[in-house]
C-alpha positions in Angstrom: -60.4 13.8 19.7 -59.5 12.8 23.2 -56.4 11.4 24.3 -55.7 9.3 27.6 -52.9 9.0 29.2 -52.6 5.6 28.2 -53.1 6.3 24.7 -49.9 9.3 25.1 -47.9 6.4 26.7 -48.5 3.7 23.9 -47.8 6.3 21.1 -44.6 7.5 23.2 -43.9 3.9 23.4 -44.3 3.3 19.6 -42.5 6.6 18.5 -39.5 5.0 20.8 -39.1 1.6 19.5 -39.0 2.7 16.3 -36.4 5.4 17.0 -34.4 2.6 18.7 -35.0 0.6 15.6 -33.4 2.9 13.2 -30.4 3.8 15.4 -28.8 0.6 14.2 -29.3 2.0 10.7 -26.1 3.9 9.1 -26.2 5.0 5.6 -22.5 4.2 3.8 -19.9 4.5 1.3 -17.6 1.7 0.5 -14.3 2.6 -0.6 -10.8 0.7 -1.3 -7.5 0.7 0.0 -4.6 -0.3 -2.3 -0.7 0.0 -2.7 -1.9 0.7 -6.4 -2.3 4.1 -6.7 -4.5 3.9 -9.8 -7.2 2.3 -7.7 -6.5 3.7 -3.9 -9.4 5.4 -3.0 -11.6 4.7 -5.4 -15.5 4.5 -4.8 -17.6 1.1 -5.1 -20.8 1.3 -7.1 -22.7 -1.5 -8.3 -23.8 -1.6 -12.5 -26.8 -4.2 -13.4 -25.3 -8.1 -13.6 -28.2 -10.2 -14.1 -31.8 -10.3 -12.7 -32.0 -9.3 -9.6 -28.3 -8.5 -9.2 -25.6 -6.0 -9.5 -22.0 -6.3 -9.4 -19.6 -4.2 -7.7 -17.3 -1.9 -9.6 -14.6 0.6 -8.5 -14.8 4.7 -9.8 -15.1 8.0 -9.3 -17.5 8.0 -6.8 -19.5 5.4 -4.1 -23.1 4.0 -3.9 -24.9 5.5 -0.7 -26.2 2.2 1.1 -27.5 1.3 4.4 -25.3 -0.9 7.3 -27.6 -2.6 9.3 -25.6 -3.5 12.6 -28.2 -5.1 14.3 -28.5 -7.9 11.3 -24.6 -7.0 10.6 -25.8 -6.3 6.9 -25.2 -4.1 3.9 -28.4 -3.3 1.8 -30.0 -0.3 -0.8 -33.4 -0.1 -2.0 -34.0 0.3 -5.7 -37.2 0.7 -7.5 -39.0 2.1 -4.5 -39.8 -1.0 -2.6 -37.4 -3.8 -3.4 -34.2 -4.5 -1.5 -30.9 -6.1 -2.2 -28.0 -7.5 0.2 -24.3 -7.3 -0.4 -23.1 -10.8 -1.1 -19.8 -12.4 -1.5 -20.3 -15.9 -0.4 -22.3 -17.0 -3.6 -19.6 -16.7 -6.2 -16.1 -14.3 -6.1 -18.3 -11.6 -7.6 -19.2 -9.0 -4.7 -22.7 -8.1 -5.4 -26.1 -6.9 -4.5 -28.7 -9.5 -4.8 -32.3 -9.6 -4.1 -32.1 -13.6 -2.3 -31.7 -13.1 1.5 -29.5 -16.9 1.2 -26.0 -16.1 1.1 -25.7 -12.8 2.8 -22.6 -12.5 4.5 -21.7 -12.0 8.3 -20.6 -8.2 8.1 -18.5 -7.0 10.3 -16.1 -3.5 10.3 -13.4 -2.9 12.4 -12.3 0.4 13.3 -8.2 1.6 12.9 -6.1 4.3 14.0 -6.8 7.1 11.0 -10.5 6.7 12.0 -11.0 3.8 8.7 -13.7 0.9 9.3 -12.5 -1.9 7.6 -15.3 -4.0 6.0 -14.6 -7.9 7.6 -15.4 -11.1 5.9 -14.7 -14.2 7.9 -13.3 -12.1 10.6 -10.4 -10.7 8.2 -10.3 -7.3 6.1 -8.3 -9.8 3.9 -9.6 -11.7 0.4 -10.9 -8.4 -1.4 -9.3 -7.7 -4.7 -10.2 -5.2 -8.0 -9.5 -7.0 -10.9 -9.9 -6.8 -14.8 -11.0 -9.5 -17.3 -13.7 -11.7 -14.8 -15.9 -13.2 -17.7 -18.6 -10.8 -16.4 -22.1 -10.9 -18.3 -21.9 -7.3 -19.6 -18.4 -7.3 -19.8 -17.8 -4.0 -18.0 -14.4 -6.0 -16.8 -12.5 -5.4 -19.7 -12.2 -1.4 -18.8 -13.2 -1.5 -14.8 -12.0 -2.9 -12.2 -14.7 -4.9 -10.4 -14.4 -6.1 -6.5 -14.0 -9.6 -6.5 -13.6 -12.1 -3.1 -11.3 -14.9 -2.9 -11.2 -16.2 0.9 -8.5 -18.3 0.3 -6.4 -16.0 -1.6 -6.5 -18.5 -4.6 -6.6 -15.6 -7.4 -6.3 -16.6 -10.8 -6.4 -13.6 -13.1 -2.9 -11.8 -12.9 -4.8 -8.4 -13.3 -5.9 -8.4 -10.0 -4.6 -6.3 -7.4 -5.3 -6.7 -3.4 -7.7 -4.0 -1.8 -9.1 -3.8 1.6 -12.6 -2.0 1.5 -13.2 0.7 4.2 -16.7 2.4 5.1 -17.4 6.2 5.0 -20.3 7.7 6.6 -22.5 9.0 4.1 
């Protein structure tokens, strides 16, 4: 098999776009921030909500997903080929959905300490783990779950403000 040079140059060519391509990629953690020290620290993993979707919990440990800064978006792959988006514009749940439609406008912002503070609307403000939500599975009742309230209109007393922060992962 022959190669010319313009062959060499459009494979170089390829082989560099798609290196380009992936440097906006950064694989993740997403952790919280809280005066509560039953909850500072904690890692954000998502548990099945509903078809298609998964709802964001606080433990242990943290989901590994992908930032995408060139589409300023947070996404995983499950099952081998399908993709969901991190979402907190549909309802105050903070999920993973498959539907493209409500993704939100992610933003971080880096702080002295090195933390990357996950922005909504411009404002590490509006995030909060709380108990009790009237989830489907009703992992509420014993887990905190992230929940989004741009306003600050909270009404379940459980819940307790967080900022989320990013980790390289």
């Amino acid at each position: 098999m022959q190669f010319s040079i313009r062959s060499a140059l459009s494979l170089f060519t390829i082989l560099s776009a798609s290196v380009l391509a992936d440097s906006s990629l950064e694989n993740i953690a997403l952790y919280v921030e809280s005066d509560n020290t039953e909850i500072n620290g904690n890692g954000l993993s998502t548990l099945h909500s509903g078809a298609g979707i998964d709802y964001f919990f606080l433990g242990t440990s943290a989901e590994s997903l992908i930032f995408d800064s060139s589409k300023a978006q947070i996404y995983k792959t499950f099952a081998g080929q399908y993709e969901q988006y991190f979402d907190a514009a549909t309802s105050n749940y903070v999920q993973m959905t498959v539907s493209e439609a409500h993704i939100a406008d992610i933003q971080f912002t880096k702080v002295d300490g090195g933390k990357q503070y996950l922005n909504l609307n411009s404002s590490p403000d509006g995030f909060y783990a709380c108990k009790n939500v009237n989830d489907p599975y009703n992992y509420s009742a014993s887990s905190y779950e992230l929940m989004y309230y741009a306003d600050g209109s909270v009404d379940n007393d459980s819940c307790v403000a967080v900022k989320v922060y990013a980790e390289a992962n």
